[in-house]
ZALOMI-157296 format. One line per 4 residues: number of its first residue (from 1); their letters; for each residue x, z, y of N, C-alpha, C. Coordinates in steps of 0.2 Angstrom, whole numbers, plus 5000, padded with zeros to 4 digits. Layout:
NUM> a> X Z Y X Z Y X Z Y | ...
END
This chain:
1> xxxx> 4355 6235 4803 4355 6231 4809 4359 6235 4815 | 4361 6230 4820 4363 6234 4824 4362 6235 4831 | 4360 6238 4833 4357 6239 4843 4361 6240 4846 | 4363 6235 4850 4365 6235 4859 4361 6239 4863
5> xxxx> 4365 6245 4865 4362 6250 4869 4365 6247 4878 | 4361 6245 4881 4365 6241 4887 4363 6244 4894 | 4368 6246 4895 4365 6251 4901 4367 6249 4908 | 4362 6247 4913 4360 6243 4918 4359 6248 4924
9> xxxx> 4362 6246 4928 4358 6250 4935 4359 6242 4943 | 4354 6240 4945 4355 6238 4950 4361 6232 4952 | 4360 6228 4947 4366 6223 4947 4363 6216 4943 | 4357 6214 4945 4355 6209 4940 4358 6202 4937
13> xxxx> 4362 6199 4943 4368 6193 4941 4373 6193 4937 | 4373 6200 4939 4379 6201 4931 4375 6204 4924 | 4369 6207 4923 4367 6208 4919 4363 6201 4916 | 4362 6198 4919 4360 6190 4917 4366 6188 4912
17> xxxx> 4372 6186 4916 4377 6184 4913 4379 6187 4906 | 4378 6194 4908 4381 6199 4900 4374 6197 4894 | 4368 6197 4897 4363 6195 4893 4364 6187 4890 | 4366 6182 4894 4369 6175 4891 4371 6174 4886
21> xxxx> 4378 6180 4887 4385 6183 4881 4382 6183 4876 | 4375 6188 4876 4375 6192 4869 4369 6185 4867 | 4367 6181 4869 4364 6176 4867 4367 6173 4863 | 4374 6173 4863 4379 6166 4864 4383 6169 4855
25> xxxx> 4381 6175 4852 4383 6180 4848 4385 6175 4841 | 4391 6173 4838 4391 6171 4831 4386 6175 4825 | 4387 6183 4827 4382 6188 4822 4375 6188 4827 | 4370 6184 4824 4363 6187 4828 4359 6194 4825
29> xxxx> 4359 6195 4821 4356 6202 4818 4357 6208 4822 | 4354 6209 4827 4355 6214 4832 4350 6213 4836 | 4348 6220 4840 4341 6222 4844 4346 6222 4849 | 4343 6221 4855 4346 6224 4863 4340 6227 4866
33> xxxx> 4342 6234 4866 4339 6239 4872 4341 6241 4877 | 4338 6237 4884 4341 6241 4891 4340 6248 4893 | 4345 6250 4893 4344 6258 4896 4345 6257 4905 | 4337 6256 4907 4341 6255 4916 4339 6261 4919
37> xxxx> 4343 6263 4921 4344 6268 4926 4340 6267 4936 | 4334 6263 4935 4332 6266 4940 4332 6259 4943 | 4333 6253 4940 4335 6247 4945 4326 6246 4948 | 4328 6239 4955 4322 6237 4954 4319 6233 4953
41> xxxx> 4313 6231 4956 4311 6224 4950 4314 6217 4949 | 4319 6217 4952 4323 6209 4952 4327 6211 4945 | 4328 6217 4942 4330 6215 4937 4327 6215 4931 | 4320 6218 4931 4316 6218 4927 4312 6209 4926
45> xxxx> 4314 6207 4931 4310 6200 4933 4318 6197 4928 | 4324 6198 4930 4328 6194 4924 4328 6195 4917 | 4328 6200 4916 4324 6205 4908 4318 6200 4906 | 4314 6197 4909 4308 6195 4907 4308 6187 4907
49> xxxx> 4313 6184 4909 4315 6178 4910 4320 6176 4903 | 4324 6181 4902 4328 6184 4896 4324 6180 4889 | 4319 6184 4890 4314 6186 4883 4312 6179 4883 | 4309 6175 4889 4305 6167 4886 4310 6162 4883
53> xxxx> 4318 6165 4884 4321 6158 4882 4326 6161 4877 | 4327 6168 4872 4332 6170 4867 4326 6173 4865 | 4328 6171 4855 4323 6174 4853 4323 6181 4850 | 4331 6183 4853 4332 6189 4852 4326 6196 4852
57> xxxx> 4325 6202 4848 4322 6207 4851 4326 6213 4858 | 4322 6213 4861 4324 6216 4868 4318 6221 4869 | 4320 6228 4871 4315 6231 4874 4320 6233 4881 | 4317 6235 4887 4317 6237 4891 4315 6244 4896
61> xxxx> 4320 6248 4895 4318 6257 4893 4320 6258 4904 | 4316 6262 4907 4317 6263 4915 4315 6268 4916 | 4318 6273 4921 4318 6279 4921 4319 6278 4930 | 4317 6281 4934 4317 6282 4941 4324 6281 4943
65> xxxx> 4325 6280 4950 4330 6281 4952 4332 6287 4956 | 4334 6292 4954 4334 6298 4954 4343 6300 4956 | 4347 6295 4957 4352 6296 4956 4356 6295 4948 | 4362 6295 4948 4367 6293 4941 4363 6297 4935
69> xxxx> 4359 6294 4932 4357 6297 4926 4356 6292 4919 | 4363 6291 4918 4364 6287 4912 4362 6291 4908 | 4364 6296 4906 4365 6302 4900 4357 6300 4898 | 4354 6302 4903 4345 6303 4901 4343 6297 4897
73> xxxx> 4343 6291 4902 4341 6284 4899 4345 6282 4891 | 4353 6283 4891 4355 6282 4886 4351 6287 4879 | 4351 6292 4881 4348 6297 4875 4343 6292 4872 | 4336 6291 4879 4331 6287 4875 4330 6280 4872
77> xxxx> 4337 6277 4875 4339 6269 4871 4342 6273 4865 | 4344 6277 4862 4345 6279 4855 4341 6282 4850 | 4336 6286 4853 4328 6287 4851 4326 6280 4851 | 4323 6275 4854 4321 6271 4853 4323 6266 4849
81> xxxx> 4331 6266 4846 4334 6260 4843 4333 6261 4835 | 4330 6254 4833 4327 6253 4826 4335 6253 4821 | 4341 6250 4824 4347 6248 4822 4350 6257 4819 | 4353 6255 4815 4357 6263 4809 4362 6263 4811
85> xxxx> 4367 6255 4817 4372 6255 4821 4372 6257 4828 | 4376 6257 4831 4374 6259 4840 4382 6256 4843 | 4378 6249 4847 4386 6249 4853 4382 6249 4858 | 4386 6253 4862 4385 6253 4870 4390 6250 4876
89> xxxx> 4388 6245 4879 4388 6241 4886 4385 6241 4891 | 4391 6239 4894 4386 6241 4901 4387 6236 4904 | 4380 6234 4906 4378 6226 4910 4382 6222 4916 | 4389 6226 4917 4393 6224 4919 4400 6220 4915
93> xxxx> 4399 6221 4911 4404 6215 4905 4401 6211 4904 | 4405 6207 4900 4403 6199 4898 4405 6200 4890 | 4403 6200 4885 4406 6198 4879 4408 6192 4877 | 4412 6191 4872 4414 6184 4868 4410 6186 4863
97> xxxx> 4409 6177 4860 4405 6175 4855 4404 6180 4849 | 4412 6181 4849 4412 6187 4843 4411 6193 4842 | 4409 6196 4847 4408 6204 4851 4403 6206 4844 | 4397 6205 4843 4396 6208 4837 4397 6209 4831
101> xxxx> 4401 6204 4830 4403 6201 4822 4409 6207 4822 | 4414 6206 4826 4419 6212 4827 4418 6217 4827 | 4412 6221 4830 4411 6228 4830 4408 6228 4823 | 4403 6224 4819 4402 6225 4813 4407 6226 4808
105> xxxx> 4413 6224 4808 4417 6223 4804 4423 6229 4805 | 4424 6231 4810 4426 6237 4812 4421 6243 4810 | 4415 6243 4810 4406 6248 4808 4410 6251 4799 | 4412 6259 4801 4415 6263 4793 4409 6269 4795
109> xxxx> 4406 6270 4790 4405 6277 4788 4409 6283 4790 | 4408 6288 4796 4411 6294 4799 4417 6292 4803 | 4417 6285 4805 4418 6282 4811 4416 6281 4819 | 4420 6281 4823 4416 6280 4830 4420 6274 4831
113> xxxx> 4418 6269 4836 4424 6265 4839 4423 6264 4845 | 4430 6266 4849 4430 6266 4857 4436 6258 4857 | 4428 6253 4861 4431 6247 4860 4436 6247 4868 | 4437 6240 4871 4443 6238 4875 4438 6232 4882
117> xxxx> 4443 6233 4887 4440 6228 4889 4445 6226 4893 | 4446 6217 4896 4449 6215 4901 4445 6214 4909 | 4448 6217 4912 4447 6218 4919 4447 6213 4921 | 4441 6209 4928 4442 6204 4932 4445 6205 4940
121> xxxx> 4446 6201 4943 4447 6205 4948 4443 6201 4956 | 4441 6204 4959 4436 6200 4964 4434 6194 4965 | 4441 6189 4964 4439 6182 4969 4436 6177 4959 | 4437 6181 4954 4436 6177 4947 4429 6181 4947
125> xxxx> 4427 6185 4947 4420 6188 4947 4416 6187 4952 | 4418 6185 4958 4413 6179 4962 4412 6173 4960 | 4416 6169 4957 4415 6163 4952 4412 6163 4947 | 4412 6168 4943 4406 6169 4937 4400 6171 4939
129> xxxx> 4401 6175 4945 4392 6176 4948 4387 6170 4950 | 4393 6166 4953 4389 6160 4954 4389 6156 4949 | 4389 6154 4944 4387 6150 4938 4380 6151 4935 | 4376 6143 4935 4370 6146 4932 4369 6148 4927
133> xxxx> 4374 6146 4922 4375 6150 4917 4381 6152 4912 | 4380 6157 4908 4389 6160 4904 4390 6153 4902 | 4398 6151 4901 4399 6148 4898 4405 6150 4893 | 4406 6152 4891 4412 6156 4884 4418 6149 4887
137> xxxx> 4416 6142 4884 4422 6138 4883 4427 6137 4888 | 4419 6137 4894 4423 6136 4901 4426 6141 4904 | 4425 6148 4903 4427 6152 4904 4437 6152 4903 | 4437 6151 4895 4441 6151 4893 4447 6146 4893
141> xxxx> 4445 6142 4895 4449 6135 4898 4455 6140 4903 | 4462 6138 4901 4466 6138 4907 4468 6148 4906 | 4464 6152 4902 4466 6159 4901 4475 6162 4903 | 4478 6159 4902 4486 6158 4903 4486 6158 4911
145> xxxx> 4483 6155 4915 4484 6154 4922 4479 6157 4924 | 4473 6160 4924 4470 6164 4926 4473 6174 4924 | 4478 6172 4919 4481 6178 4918 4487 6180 4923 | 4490 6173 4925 4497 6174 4930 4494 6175 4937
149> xxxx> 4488 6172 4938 4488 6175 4944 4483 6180 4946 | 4481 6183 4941 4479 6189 4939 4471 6192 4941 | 4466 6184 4939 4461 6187 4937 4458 6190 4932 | 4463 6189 4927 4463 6195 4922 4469 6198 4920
153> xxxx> 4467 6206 4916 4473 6208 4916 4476 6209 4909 | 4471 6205 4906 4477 6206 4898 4475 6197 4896 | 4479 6195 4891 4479 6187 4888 4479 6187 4880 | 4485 6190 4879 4487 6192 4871 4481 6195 4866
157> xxxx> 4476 6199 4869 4470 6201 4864 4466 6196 4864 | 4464 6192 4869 4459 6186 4869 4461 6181 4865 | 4470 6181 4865 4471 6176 4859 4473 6179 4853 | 4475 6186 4850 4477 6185 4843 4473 6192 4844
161> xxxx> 4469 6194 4836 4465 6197 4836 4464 6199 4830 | 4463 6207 4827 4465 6209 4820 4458 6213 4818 | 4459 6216 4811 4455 6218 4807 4454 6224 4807 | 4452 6227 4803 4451 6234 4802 4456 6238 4799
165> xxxx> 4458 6245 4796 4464 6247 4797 4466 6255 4799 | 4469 6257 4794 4471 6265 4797 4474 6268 4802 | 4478 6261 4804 4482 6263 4811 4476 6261 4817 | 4472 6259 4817 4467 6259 4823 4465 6268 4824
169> xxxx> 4465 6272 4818 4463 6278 4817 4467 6285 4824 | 4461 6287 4827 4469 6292 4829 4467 6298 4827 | 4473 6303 4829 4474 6309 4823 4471 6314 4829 | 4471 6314 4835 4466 6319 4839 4464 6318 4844
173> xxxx> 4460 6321 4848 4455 6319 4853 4459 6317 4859 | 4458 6313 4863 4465 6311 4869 4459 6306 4872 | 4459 6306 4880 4456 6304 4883 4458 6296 4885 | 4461 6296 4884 4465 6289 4887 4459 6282 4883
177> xxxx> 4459 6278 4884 4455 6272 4882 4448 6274 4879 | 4444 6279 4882 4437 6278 4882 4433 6276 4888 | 4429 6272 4887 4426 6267 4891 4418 6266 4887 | 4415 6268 4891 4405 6269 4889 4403 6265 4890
181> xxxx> 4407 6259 4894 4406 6250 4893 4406 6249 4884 | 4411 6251 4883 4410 6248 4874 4414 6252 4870 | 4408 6256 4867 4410 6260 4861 4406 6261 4858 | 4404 6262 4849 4399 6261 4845 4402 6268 4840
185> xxxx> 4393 6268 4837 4394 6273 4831 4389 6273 4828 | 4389 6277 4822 4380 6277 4818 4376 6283 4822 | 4369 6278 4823 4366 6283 4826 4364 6289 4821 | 4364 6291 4814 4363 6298 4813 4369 6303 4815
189> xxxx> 4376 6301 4819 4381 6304 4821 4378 6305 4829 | 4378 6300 4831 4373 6302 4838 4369 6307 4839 | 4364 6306 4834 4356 6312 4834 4360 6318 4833 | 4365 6320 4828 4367 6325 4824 4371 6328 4831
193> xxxx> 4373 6326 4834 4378 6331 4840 4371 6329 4846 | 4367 6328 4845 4360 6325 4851 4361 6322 4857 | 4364 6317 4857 4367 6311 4860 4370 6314 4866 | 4370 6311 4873 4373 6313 4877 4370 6319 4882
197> xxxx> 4376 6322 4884 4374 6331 4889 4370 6326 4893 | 4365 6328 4894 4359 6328 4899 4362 6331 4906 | 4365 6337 4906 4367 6340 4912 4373 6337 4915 | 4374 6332 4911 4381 6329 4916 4378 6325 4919
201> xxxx> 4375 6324 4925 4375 6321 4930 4380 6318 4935 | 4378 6313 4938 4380 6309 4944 4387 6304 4940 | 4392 6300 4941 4396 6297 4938 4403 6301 4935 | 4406 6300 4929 4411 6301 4926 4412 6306 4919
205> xxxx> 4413 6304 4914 4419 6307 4910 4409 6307 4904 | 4405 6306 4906 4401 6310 4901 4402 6307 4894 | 4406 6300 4892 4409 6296 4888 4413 6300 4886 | 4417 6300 4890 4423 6307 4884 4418 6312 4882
209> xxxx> 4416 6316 4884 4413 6323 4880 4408 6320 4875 | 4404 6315 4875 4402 6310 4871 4405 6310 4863 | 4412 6309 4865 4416 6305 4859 4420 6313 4858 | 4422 6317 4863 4424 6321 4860 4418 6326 4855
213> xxxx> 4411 6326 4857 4409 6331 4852 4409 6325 4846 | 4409 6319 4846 4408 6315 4839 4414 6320 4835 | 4419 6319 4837 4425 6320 4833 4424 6327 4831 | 4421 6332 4837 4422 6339 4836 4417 6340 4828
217> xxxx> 4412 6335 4826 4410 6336 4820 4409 6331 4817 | 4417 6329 4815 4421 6328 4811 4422 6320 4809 | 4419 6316 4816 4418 6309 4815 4425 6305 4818 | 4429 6302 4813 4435 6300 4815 4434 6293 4821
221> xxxx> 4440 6293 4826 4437 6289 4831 4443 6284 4831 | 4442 6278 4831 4443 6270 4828 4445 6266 4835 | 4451 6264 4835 4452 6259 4843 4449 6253 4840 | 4443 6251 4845 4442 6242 4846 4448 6239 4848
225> xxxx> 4452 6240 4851 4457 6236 4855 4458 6231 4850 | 4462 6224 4855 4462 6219 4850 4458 6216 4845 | 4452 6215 4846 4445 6214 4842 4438 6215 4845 | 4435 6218 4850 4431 6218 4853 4431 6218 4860
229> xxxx> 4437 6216 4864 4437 6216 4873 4430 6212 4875 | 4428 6215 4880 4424 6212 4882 4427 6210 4891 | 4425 6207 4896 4428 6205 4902 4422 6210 4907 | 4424 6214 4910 4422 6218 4913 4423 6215 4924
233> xxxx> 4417 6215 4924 4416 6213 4931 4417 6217 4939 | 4423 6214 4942 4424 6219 4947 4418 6221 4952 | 4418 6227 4952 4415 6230 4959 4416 6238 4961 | 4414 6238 4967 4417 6243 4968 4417 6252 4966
237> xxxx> 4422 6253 4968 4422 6260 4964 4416 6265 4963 | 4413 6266 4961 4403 6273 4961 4407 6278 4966 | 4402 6282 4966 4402 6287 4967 4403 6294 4963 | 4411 6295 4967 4413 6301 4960 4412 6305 4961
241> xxxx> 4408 6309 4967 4406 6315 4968 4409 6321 4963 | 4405 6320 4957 4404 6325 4951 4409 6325 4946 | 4413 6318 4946 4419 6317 4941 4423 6324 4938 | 4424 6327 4943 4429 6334 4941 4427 6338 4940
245> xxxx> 4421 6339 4941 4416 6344 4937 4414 6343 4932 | 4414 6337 4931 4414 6333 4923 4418 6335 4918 | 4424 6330 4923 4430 6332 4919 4432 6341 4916 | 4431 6343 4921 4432 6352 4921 4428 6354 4914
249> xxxx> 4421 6352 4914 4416 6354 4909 4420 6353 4900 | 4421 6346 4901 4425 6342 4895 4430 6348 4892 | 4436 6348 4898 4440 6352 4894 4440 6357 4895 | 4433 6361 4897 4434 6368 4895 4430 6367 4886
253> xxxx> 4427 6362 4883 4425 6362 4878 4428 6361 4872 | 4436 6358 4876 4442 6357 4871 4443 6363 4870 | 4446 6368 4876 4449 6373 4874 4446 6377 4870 | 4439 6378 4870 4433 6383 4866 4438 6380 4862
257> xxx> 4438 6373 4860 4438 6374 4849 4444 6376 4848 | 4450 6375 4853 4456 6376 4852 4456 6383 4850 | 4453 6387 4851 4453 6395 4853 4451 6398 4845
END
């Protein structure tokens, strides 16, 4: 089975909408676990709303509001997932239909996959905020004109979309296209490097170092692109305070193994 590990903090309109998506799933075989980082109760009130009308399994995992501590939440949405798969999103995307049938057909043994996403851009992610609810088809009506005037910023992957594949494979660790919005693995590769650095606190990069120790024992890392985008919701930039002390951390970890 597979678990949606879905990590939330204080954004419930859009967490409805991304909970819709994953309703809306051509594969249903899959648990969703929210990992919320501290939100408050209006979005525990939609989580519960969730539950009465999808028969999906949901558990809802909360941890104080202490400041940016995904790391921590996430670890215990991985401990607690029943699923021997793991994708990770974050309740600011919107998936298509296909989002888990994709990732499962992409899912290889001593594989990771760092999935893709298209960007919305303010005045089309107010419009989908106000809808009572997702709707995939109407979504996609008109994709060609919502891409010229540039509420979104890719077209070509939502329309032609591929399979699994050597050339997905890359040959060494590169930070470009990782995003903790949507990337999956087997949770005993998880547990085996013990999930995410706890100490990296406040926003940035803890996804790379993440993916980087996957690799550093010895899990080949796999592009989702062209297969698993999800539409990722604008708003505004976090708080990077910590970013470069992130970042710094990361590549001093490269160069240890360089060495």
């Amino acid at each position: 089975m597979i678990s949606i590990l879905l990590a939330t903090y204080n954004w419930p309109k859009a967490l409805k909408l991304c909970l819709e998506s994953l309703a809306s799933q051509t594969d249903r075989h899959f648990e969703i676990i929210i990992a919320d980082d501290g939100s408050t109760e209006t979005t525990k009130q939609v989580i519960e709303q969730f539950k009465t009308s999808c028969p999906i399994s949901i558990q809802h995992l909360w941890q104080e509001d202490q400041g940016f501590r995904k790391t921590i939440i996430l670890n215990q949405a991985i401990a607690a997932a029943r699923g021997d798969y793991l994708v990770f999103l974050d309740g600011d995307c919107i998936v298509q239909p296909d989002f888990v049938a994709r990732h499962r057909a992409l899912a290889q043994k001593g594989c990771l996959v760092t999935g893709s996403r298209v960007l919305l851009n303010e005045k089309l992610t107010q419009q989908l905020l106000a809808w009572p609810h997702w709707e995939f088809q109407r979504f996609s009506d008109n994709l060609l004109g919502k891409r010229l005037s540039g509420g979104i910023n890719k077209y070509w992957p939502l329309k032609i979309k591929f399979g699994n594949g050597v050339w997905r494979d890359y040959q060494k660790f590169v930070w470009r296209r990782i995003k903790g919005c949507n990337m999956a693995c087997w949770k005993v590769d998880a547990e085996a490097i013990q999930g995410f650095d706890e100490t990296m606190t406040g926003w940035g990069h803890e996804d790379a170092d993440f993916v980087f120790r996957l690799q550093r024992h010895h899990i080949i890392r796999k592009s989702g692109s062209w297969a698993t985008e999800v539409f990722h919701l604008f708003h505004q930039i976090n708080d990077q305070t910590n970013a470069a002390d992130n970042a710094r951390r990361v590549r001093e970890k490269i160069l240890a193994k360089a060495m």
